[in-house]
C-alpha positions as CSV (number, residue, x, y, z in Angstrom):
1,X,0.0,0.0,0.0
2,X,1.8,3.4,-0.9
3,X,0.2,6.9,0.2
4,X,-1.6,8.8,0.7
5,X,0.6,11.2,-1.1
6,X,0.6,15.2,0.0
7,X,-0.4,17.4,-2.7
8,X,3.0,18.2,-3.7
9,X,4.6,14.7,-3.7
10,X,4.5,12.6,-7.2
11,X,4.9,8.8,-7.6
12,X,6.9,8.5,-10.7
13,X,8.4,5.6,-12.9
14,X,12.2,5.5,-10.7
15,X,9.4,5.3,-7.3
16,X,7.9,2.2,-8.8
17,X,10.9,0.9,-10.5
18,X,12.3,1.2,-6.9
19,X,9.5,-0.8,-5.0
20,X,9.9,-3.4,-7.6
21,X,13.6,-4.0,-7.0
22,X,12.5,-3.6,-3.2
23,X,9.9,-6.2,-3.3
24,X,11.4,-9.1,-5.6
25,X,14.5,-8.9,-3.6
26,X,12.6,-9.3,-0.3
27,X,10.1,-11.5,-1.3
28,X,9.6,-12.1,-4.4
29,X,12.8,-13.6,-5.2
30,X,13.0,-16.1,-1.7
31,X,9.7,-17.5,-2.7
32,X,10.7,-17.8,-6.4
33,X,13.7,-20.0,-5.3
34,X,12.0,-22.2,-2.7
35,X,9.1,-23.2,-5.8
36,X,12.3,-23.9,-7.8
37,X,13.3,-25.9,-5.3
38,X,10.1,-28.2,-5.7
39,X,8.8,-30.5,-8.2
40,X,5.7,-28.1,-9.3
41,X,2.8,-30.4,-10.5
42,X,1.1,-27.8,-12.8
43,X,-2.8,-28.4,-13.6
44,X,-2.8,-28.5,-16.9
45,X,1.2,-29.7,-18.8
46,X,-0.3,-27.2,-22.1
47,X,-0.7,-24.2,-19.6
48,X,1.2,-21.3,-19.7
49,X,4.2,-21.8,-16.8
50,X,5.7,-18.3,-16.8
51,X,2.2,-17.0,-16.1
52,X,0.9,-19.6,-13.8
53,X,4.2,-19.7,-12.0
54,X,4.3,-15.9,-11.3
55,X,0.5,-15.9,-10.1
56,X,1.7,-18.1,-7.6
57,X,4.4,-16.3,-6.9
58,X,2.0,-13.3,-6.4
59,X,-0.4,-14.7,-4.0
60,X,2.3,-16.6,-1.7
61,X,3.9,-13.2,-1.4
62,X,0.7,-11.4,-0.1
63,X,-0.6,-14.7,1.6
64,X,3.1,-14.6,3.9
65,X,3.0,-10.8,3.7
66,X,-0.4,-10.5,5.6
67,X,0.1,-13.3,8.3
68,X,3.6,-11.3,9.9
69,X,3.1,-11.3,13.2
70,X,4.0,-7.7,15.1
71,X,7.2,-7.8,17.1
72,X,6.2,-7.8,20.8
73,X,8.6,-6.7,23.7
74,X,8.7,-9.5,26.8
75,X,10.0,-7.7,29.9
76,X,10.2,-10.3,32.3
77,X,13.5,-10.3,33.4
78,X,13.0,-6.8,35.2
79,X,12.5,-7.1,38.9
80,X,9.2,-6.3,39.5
81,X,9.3,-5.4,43.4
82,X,10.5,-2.3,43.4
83,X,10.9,-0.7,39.3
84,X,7.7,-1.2,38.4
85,X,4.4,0.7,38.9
86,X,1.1,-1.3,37.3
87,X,-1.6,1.0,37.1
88,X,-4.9,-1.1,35.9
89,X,-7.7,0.3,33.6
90,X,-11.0,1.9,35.6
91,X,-13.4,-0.1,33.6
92,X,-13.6,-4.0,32.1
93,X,-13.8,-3.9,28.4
94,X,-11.3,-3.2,25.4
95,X,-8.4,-1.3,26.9
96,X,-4.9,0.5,25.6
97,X,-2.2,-1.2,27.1
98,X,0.4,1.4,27.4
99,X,4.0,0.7,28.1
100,X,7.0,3.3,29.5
101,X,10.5,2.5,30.4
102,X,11.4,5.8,32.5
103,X,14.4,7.5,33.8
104,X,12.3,8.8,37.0
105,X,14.1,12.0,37.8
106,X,14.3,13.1,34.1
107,X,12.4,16.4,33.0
108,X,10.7,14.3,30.9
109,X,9.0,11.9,33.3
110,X,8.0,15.1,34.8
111,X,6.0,16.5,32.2
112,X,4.6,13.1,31.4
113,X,3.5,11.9,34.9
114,X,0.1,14.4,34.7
115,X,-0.3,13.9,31.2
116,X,-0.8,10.2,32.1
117,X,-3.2,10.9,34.9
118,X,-5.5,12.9,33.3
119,X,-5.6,10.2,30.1
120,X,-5.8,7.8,32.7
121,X,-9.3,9.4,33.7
122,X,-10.2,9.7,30.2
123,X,-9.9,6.3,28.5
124,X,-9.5,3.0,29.2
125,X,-5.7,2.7,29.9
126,X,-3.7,-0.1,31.0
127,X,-0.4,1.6,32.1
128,X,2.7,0.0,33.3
129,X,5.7,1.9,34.1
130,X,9.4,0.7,34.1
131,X,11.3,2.7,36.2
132,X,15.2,2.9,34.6
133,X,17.0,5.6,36.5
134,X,20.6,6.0,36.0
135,X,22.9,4.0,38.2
136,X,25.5,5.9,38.6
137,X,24.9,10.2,39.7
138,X,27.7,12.6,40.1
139,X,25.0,15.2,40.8
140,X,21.1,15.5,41.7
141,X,19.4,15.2,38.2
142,X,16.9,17.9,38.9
143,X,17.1,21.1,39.7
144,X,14.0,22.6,38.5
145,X,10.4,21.3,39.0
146,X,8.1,21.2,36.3
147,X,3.9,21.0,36.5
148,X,1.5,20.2,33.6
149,X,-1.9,21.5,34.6
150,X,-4.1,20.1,32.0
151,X,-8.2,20.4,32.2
152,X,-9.8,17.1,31.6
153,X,-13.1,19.1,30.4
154,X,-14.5,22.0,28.7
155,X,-15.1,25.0,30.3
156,X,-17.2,27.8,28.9
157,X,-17.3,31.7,29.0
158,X,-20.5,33.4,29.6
159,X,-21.2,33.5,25.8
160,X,-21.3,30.3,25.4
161,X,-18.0,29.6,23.2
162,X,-15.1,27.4,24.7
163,X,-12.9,28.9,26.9
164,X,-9.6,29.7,25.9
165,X,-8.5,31.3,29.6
166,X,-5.3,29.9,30.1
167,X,-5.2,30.7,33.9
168,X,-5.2,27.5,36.0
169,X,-6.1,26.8,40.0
């Protein structure tokens, strides 16, 4: 599947000469050589081989293409007593399982800590958090403190319209 293109992007001749070459030496080619490898009964001797042969080539290809399995990540090896922080979803049902490997006294962590919470409220999460600090400090990581304040609903001015006061409690 290629696109959706931007307006101002083309697909031209060297872009599809280029996902040929891509494709028959990824696939293509392997499964070429492994029905060469095997006496091929055709259905009918009189048929065309060249065509019959790349047909199959064709639908092995998208047949193995479509049945790739997503990597998944197995963390079991991390000791759970103390590095990791489970937080289960509010409700039963479909969830999004949500998975962070964190260096807790990095800036980052601290702008992402709230941003959690308040999704957390929001939709159905299933977060776990892997807490990776650095092992070795010459000095305390962090010297300023940072707060997200984010609203988890609208507010509105006196007109009706969304507010856009950016003022927080």
């Amino acid at each position: 599947l290629i696109g959706p293109l931007g307006p101002k992007e083309s697909f031209i001749f060297d872009d599809l000469e280029a996902l040929y070459n891509f494709e028959i030496s990824s696939h293509a080619q392997t499964i070429s050589n492994a029905i060469d490898s095997v006496d091929l009964i055709l259905p009918d001797p009189d048929s065309d081989t060249t065509e019959y042969r790349s047909d199959l080539v064709m639908r092995l290809t998208s047949l193995l293409r479509s049945q790739t399995k997503a990597r998944r990540l197995e963390l079991d090896s991390f000791k759970k007593e103390h590095s990791v922080l489970s937080v289960p979803p509010l409700s039963s049902g479909p969830v999004i399982h949500i998975l962070l490997i964190l260096d807790p006294l990095s800036p980052s962590s601290q702008k992402l800590s709230p941003l959690l919470g308040n999704l957390k409220d929001l939709l159905p999460l299933n977060i776990t958090v892997l807490f990776n600090p650095l092992t070795k400090l010459s000095a305390l990581p962090l010297k300023d403190f940072y707060r997200l304040v984010v609203d988890t609903s609208l507010s509105f001015d006196s007109s009706g319209f969304i507010s856009t006061d950016d003022t927080s409690a």
